[in-house]
The first five atom37 places (N, CA, C, CB, O) and aatype in JSON, in Angstrom:
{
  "aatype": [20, 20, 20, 20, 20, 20, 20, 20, 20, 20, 20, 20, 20, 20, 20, 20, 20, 20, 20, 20, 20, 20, 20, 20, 20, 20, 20, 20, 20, 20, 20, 20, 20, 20, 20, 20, 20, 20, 20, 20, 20, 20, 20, 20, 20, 20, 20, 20, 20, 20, 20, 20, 20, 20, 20, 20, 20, 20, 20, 20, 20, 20, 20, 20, 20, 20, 20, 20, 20, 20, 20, 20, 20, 20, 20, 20, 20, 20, 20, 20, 20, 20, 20, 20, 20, 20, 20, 20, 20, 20, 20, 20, 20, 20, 20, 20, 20, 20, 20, 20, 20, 20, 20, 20, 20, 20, 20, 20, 20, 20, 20, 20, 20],
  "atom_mask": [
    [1, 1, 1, 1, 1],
    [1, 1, 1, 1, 1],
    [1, 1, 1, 1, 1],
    [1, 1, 1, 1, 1],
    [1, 1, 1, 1, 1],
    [1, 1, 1, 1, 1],
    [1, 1, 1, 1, 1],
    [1, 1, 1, 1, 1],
    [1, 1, 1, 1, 1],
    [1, 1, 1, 1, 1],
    [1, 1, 1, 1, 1],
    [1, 1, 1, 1, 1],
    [1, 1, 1, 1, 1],
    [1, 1, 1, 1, 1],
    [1, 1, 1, 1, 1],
    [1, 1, 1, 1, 1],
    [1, 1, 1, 1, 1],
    [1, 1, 1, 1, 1],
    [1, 1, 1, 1, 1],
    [1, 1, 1, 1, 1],
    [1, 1, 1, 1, 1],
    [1, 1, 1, 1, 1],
    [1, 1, 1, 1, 1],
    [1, 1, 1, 1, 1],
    [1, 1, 1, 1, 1],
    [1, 1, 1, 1, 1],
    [1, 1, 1, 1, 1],
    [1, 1, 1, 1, 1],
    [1, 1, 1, 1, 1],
    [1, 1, 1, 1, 1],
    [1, 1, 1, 1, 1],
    [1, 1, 1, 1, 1],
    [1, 1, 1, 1, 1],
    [1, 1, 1, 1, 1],
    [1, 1, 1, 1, 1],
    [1, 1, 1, 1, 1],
    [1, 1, 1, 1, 1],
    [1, 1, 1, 1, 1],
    [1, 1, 1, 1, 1],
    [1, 1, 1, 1, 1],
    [1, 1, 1, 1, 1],
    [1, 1, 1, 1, 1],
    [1, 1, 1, 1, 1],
    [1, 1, 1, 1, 1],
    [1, 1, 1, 1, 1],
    [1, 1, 1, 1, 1],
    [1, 1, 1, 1, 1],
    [1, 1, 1, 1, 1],
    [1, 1, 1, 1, 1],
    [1, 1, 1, 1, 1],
    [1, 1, 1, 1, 1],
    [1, 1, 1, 1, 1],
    [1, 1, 1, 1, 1],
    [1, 1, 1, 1, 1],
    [1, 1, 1, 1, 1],
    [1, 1, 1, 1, 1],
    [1, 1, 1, 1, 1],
    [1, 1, 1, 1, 1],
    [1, 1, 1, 1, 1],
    [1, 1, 1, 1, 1],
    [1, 1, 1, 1, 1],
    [1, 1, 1, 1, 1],
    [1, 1, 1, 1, 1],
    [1, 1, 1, 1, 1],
    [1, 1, 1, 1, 1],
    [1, 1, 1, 1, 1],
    [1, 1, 1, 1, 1],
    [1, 1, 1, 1, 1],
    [1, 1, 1, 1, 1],
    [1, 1, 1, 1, 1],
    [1, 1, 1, 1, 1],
    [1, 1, 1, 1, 1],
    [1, 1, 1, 1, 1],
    [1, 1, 1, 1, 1],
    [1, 1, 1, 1, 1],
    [1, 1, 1, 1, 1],
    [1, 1, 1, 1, 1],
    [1, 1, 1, 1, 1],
    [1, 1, 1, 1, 1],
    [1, 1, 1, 1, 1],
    [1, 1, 1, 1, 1],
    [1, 1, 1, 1, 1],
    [1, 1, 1, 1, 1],
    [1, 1, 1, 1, 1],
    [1, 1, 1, 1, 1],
    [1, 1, 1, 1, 1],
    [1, 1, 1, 1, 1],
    [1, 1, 1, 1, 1],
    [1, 1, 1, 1, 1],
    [1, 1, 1, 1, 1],
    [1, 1, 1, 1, 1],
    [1, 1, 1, 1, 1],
    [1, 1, 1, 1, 1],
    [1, 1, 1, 1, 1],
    [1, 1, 1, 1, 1],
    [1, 1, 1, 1, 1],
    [1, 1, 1, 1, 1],
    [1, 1, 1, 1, 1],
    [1, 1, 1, 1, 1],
    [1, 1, 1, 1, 1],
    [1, 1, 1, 1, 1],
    [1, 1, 1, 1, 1],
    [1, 1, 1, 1, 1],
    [1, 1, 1, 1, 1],
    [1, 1, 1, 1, 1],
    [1, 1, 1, 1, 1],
    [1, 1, 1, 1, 1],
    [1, 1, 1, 1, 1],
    [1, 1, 1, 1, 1],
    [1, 1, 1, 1, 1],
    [1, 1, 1, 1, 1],
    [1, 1, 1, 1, 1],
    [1, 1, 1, 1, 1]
  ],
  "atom_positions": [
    [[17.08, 12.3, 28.03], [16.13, 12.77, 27.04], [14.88, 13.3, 27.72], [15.78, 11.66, 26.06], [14.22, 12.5, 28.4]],
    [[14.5, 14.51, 27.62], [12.98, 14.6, 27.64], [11.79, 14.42, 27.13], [12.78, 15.21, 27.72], [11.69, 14.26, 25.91]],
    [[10.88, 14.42, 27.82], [9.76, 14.05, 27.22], [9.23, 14.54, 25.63], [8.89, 14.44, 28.18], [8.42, 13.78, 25.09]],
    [[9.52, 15.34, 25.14], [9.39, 15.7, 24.04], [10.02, 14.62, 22.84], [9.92, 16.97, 24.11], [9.5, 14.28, 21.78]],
    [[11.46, 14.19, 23.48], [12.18, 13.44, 22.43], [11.9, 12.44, 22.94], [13.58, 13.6, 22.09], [12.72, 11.91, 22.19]],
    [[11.52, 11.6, 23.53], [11.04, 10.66, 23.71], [9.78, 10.41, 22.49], [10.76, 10.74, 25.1], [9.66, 9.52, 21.65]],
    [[8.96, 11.53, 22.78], [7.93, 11.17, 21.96], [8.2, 11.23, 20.29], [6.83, 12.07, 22.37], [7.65, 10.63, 19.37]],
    [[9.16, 12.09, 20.32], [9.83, 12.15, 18.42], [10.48, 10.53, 18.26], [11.66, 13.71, 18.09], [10.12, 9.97, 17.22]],
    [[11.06, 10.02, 18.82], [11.94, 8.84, 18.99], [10.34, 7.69, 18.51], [12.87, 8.7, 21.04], [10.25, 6.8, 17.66]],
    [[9.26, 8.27, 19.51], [7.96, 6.89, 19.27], [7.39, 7.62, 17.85], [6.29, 6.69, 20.91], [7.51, 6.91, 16.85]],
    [[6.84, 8.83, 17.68], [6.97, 9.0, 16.23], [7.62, 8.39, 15.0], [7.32, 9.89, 16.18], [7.08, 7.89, 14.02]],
    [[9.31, 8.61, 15.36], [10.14, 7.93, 14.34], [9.9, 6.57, 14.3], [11.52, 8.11, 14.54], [9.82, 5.96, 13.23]],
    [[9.76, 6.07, 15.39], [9.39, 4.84, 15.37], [8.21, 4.1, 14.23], [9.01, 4.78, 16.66], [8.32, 3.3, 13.3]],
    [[7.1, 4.83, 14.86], [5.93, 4.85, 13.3], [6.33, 4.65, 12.32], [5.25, 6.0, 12.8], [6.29, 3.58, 11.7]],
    [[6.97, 6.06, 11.89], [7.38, 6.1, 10.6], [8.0, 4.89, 10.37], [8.19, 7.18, 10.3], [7.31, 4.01, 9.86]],
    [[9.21, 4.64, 10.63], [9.95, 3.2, 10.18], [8.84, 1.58, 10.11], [11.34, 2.93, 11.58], [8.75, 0.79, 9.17]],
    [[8.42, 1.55, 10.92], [7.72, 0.11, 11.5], [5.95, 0.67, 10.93], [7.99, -0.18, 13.83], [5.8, 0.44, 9.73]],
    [[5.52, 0.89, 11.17], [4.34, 1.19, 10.3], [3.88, 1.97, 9.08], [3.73, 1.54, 10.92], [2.9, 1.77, 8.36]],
    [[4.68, 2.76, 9.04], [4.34, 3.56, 7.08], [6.06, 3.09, 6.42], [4.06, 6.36, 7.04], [6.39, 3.76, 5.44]],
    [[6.92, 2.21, 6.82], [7.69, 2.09, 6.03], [8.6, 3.01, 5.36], [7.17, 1.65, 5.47], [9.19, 2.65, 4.34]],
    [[8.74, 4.07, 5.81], [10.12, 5.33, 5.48], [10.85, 5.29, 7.01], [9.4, 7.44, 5.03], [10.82, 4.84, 8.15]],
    [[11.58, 6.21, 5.98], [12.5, 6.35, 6.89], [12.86, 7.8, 7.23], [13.56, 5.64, 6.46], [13.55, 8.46, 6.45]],
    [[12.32, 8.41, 8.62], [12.25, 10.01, 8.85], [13.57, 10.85, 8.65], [11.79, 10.3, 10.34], [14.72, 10.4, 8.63]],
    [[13.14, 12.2, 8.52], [13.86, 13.14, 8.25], [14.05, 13.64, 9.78], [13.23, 14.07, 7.17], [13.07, 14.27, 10.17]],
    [[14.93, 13.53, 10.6], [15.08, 13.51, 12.19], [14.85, 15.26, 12.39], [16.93, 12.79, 12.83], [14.5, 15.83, 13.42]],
    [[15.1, 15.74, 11.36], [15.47, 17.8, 11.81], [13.65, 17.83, 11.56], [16.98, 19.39, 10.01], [12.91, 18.39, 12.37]],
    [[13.07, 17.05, 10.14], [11.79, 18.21, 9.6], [11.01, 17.31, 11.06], [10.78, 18.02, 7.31], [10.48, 17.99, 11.95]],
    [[11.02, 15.82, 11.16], [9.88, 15.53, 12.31], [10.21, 16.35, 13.42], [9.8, 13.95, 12.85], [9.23, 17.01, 13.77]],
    [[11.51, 16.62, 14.31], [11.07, 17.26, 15.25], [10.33, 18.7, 14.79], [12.18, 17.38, 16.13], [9.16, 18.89, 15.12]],
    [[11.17, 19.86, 13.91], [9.8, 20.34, 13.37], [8.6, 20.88, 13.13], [9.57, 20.13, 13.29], [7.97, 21.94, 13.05]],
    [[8.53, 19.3, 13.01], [6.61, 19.28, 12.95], [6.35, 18.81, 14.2], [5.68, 18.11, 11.72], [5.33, 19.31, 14.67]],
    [[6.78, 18.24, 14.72], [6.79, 17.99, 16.57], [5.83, 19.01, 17.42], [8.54, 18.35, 17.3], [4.68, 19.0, 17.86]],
    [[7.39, 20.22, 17.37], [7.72, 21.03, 17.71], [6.3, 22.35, 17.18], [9.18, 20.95, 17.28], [5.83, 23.37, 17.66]],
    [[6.13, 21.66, 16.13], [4.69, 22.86, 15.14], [3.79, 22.28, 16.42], [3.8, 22.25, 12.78], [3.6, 23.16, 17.26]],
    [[3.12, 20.86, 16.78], [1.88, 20.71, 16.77], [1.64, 21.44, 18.41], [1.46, 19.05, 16.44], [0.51, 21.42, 18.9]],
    [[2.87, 22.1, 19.19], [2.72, 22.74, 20.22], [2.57, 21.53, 21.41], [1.55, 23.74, 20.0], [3.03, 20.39, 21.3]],
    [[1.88, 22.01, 22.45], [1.21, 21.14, 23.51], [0.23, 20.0, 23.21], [0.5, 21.99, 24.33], [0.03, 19.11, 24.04]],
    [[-0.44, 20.05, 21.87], [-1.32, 19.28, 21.85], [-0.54, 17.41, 21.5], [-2.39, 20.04, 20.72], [-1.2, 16.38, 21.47]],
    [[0.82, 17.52, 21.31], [1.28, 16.09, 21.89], [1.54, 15.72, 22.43], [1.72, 15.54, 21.8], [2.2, 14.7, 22.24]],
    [[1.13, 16.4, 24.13], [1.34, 16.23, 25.32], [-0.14, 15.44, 26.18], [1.8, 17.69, 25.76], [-0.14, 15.11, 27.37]],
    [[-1.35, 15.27, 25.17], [-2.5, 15.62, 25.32], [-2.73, 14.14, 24.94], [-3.09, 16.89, 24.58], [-2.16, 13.75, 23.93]],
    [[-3.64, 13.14, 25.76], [-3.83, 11.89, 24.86], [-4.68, 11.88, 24.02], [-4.08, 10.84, 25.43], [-4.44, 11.05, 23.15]],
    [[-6.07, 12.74, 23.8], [-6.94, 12.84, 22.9], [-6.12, 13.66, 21.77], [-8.25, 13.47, 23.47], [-5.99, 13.04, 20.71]],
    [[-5.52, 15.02, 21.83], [-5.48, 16.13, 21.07], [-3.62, 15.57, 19.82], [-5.41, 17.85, 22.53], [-3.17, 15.99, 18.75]],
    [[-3.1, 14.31, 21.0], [-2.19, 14.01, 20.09], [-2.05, 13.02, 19.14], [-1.39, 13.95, 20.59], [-1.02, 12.6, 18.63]],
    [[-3.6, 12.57, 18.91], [-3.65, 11.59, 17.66], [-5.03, 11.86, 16.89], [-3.56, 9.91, 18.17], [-6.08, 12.27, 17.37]],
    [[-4.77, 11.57, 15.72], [-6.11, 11.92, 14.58], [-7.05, 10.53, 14.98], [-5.52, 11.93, 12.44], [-6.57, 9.41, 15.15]],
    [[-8.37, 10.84, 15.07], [-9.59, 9.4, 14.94], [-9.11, 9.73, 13.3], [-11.95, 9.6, 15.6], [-8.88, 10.84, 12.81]],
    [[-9.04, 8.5, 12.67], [-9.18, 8.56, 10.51], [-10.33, 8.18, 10.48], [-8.16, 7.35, 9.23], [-10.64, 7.89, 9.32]],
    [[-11.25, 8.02, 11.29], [-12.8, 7.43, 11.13], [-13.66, 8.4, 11.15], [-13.31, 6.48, 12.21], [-14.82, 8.23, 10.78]],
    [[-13.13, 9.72, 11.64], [-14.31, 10.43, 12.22], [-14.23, 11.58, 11.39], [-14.28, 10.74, 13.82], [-13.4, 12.42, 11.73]],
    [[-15.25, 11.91, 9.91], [-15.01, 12.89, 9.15], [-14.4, 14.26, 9.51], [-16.02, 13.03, 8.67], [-13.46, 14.82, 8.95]],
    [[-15.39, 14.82, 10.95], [-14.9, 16.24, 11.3], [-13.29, 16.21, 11.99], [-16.07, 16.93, 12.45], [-12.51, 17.14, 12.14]],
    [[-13.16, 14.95, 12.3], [-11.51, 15.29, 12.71], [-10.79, 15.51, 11.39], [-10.64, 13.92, 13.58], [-10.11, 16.53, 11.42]],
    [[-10.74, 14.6, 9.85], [-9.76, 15.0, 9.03], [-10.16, 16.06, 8.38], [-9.34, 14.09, 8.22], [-9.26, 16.46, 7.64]],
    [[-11.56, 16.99, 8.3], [-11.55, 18.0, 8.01], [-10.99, 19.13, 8.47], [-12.3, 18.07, 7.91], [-10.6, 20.08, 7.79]],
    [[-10.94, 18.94, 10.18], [-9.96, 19.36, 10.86], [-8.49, 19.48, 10.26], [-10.01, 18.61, 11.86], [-8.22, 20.64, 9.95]],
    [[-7.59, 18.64, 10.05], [-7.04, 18.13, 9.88], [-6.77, 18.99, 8.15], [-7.47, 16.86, 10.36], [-5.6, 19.16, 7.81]],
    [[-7.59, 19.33, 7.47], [-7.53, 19.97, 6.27], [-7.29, 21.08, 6.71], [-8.57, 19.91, 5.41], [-6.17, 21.57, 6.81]],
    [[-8.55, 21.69, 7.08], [-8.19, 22.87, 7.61], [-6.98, 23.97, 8.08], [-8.62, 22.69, 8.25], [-6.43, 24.94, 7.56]],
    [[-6.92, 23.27, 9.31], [-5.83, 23.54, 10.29], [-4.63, 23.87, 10.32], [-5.67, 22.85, 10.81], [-4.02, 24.83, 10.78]],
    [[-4.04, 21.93, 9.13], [-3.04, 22.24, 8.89], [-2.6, 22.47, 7.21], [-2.44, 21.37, 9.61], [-1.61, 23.12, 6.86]],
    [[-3.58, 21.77, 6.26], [-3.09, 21.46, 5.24], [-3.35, 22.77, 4.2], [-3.63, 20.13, 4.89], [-2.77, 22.92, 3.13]],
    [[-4.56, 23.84, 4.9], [-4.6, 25.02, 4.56], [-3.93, 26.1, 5.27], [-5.69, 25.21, 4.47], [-3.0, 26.76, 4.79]],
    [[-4.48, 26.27, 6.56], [-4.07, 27.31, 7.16], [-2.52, 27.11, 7.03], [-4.67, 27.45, 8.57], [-1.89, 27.96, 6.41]],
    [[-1.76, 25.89, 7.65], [-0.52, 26.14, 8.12], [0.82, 25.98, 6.81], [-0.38, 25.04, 9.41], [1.91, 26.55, 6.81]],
    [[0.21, 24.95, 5.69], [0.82, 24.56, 4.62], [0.85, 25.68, 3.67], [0.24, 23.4, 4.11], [1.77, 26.03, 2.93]],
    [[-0.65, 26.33, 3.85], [-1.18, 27.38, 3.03], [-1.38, 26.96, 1.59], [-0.3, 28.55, 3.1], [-1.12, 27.75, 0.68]],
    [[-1.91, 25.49, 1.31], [-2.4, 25.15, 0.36], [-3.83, 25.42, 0.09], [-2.11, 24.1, 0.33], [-4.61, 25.82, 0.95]],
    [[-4.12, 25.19, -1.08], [-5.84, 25.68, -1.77], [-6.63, 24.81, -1.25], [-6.2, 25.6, -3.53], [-6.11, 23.7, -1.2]],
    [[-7.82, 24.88, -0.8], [-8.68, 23.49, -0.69], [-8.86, 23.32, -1.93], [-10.09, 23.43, 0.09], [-8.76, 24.25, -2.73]],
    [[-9.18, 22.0, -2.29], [-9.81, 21.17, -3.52], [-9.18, 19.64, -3.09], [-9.2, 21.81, -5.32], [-8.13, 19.24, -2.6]],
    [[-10.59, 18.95, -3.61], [-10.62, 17.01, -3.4], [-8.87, 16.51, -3.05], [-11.25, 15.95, -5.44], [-8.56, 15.71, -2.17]],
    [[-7.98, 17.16, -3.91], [-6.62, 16.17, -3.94], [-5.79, 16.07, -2.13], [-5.25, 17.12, -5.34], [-4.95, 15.33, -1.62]],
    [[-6.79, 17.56, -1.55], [-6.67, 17.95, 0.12], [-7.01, 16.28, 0.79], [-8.18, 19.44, 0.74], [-6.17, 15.49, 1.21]],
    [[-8.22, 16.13, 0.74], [-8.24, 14.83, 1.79], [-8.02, 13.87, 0.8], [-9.71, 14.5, 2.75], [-7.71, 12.87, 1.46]],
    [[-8.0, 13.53, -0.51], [-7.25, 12.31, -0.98], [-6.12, 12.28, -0.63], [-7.18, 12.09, -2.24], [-5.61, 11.28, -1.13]],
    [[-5.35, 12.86, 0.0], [-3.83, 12.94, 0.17], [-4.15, 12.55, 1.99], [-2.91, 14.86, -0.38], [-3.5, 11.74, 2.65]],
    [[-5.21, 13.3, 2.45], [-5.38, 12.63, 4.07], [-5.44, 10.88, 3.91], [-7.17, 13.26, 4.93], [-4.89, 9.85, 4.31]],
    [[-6.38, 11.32, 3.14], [-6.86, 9.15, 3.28], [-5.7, 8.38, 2.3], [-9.07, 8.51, 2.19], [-5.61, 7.15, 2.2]],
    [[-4.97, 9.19, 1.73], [-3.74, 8.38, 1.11], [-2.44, 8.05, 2.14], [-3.13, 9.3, -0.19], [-1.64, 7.13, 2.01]],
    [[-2.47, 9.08, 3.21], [-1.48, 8.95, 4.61], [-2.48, 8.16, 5.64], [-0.93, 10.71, 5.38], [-1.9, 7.8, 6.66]],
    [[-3.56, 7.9, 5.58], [-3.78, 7.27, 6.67], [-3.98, 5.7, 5.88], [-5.09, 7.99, 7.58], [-3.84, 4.71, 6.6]],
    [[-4.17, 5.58, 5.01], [-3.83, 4.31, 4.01], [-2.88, 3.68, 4.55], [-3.39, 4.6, 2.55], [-3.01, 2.54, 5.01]],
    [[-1.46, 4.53, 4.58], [-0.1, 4.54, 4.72], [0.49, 3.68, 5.95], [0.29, 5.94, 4.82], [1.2, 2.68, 6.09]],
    [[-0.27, 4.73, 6.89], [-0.25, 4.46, 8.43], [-0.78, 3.07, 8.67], [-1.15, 5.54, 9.28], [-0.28, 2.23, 9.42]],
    [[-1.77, 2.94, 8.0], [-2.53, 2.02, 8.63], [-3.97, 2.26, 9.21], [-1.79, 1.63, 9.56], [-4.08, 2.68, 10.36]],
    [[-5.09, 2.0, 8.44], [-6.61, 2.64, 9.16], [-6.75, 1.85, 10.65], [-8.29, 2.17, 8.01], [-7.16, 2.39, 11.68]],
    [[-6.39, 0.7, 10.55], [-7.22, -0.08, 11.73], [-5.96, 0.38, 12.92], [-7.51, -2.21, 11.41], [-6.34, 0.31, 14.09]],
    [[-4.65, 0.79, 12.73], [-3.72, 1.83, 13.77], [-4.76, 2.37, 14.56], [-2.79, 3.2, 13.0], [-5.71, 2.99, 14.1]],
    [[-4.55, 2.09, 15.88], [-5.79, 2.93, 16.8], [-5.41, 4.16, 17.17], [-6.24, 2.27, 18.2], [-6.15, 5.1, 17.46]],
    [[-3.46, 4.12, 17.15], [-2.79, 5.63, 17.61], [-2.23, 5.9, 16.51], [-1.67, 5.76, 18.85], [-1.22, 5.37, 16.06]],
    [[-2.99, 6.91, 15.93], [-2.72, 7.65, 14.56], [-2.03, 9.02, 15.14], [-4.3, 7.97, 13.55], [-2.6, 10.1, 15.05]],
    [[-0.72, 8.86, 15.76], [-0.69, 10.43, 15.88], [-0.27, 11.17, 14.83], [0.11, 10.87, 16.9], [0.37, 10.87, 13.82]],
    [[-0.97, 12.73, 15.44], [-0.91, 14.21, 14.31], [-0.12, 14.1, 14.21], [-1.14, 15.64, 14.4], [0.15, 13.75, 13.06]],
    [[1.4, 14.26, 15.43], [2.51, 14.7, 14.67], [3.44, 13.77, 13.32], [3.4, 15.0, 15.81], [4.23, 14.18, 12.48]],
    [[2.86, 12.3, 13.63], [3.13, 11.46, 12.01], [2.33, 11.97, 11.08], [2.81, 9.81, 11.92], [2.96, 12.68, 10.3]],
    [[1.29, 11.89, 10.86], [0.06, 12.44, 9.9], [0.51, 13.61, 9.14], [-1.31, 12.91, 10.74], [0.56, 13.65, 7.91]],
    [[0.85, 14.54, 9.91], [1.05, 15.75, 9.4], [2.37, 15.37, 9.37], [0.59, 17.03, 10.11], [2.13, 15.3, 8.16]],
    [[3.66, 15.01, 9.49], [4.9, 14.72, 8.94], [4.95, 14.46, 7.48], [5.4, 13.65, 9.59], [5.48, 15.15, 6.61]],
    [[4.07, 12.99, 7.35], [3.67, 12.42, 6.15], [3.31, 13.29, 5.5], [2.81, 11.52, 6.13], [3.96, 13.4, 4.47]],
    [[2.01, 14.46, 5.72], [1.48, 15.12, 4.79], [2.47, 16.45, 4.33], [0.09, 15.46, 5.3], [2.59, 16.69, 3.13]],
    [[3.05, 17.16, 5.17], [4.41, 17.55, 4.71], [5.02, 17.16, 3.72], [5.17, 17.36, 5.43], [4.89, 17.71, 2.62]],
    [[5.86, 16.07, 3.95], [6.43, 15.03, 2.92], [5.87, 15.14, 1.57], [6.18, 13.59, 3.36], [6.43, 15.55, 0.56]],
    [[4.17, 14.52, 1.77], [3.48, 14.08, 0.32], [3.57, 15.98, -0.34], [1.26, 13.15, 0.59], [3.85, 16.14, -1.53]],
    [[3.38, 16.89, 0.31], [3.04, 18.19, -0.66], [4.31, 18.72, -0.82], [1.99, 19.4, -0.07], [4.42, 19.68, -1.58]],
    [[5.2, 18.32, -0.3], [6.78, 18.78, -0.75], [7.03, 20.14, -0.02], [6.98, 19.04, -2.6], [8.09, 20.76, -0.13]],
    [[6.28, 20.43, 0.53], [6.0, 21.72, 1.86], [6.84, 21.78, 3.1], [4.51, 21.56, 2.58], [6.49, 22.33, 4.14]],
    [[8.3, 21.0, 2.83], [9.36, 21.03, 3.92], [9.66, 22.44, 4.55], [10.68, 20.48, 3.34], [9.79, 22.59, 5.77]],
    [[9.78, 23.7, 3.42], [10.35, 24.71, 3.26], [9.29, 25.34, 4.22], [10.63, 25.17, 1.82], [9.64, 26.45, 4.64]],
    [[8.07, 24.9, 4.68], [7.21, 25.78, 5.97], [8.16, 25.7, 7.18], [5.52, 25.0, 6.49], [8.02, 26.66, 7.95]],
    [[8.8, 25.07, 7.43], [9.45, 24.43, 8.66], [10.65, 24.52, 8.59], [9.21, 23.13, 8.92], [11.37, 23.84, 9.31]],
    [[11.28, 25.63, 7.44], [13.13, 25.88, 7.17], [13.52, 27.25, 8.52], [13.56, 26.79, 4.86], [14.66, 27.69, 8.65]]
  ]
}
């Protein structure tokens, strides 16, 4: 295995053992595969949920630009409803779960067909 699936494998892992589902193995790699190099990165491959400008980031980035959803409030109630999920006090929140989850919650699989 390479390093890439290695890291989908500790992803999946998350998912099962800390947010309690059970992953979709094709959409997480994916979204893996979406977040580029930056889950190669120890800062750039996990969200701070503490630090406002990261989940605005985090709106931005992916839940507009890449989802191509509208901004309005239900945008980061749906962030702080996945990091709920995850777990706040989780110190390794990674993007590529976050944004899996948030996938999932907007029914937005079909970005990634």
């Amino acid at each position: 295995m390479g390093r890439r699936d290695d890291l989908i494998a500790k992803y999946a892992d998350d998912l099962r053992t800390k947010c309690g589902m059970q992953p979709d193995m094709d959409l997480l790699t994916k979204v893996t595969i979406g977040c580029g190099p930056a889950i190669y990165d120890a800062d750039a491959s996990t969200v701070a949920g503490g630090q406002p400008h990261e989940l605005e980031t985090v709106k931005d980035n992916f839940l507009i630009k890449k989802l191509g959803l509208s901004d309005g409030p239900n945008l980061m109630a749906a962030i702080d409803s996945v990091l709920d999920t995850y777990g706040r006090s989780n110190p390794n929140k990674y993007r590529a779960v976050i944004y899996y989850m948030l996938t999932k919650h907007f029914g937005k699989e079909s970005v990634y067909s």
